[in-house]
C-alpha positions in Angstrom: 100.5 89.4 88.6 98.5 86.9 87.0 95.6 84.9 88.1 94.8 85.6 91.8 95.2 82.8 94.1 92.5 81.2 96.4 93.2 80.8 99.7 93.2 76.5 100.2 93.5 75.9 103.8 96.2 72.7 104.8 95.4 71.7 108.4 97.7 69.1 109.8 97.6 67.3 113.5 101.0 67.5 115.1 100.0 65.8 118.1 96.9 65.2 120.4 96.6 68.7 120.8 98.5 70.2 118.3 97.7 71.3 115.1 99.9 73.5 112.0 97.6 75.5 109.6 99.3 76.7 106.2 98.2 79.0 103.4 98.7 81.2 100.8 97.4 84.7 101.4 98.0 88.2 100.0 101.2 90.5 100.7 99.4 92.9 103.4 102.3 95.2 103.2 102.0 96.0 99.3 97.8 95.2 98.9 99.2 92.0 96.9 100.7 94.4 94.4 104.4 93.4 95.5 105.4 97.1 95.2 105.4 99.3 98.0 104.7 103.6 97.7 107.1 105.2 99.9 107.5 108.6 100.5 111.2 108.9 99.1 110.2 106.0 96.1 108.4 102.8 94.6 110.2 100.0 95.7 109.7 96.2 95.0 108.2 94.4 98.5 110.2 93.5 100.9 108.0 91.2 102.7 106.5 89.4 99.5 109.8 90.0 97.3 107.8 91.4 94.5 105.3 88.5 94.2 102.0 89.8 95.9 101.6 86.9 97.9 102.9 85.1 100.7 102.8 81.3 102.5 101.4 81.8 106.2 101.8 79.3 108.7 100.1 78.8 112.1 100.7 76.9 115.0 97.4 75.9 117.0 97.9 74.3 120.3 94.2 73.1 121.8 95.1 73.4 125.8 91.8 72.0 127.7 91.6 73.8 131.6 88.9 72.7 134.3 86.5 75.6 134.8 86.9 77.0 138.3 83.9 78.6 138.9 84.6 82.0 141.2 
């Protein structure tokens, strides 16, 4: 691995109440090492593919309720 990567957050409104976060994060599978110590062997990550990091996306719907006061 080279250089690590800072997390840069890229918020985008869908709609009026909808909103898509994306990122780039560390592989918490491997540790961002993008192998992974298993009991039998060391094998290359299968989540991250052997790079240590992965894109994350998010899906944040904003749903506004009256408060019913019980």
């Amino acid at each position: 691995m080279s250089e690590p990567i800072v997390r840069r957050y890229l918020v985008t409104r869908v709609s009026a109440n909808s909103y898509v976060n994306k990122y780039v994060d560390y592989c918490r599978n491997c540790g961002g090492s993008g192998i992974c110590d298993l009991v039998t062997a060391v094998e290359m990550c299968p989540v991250c593919n052997g790079t240590g990091y992965v894109d994350i996306t998010k899906v944040i719907d904003v749903i506004i309720k009256p408060y019913k006061n019980k």
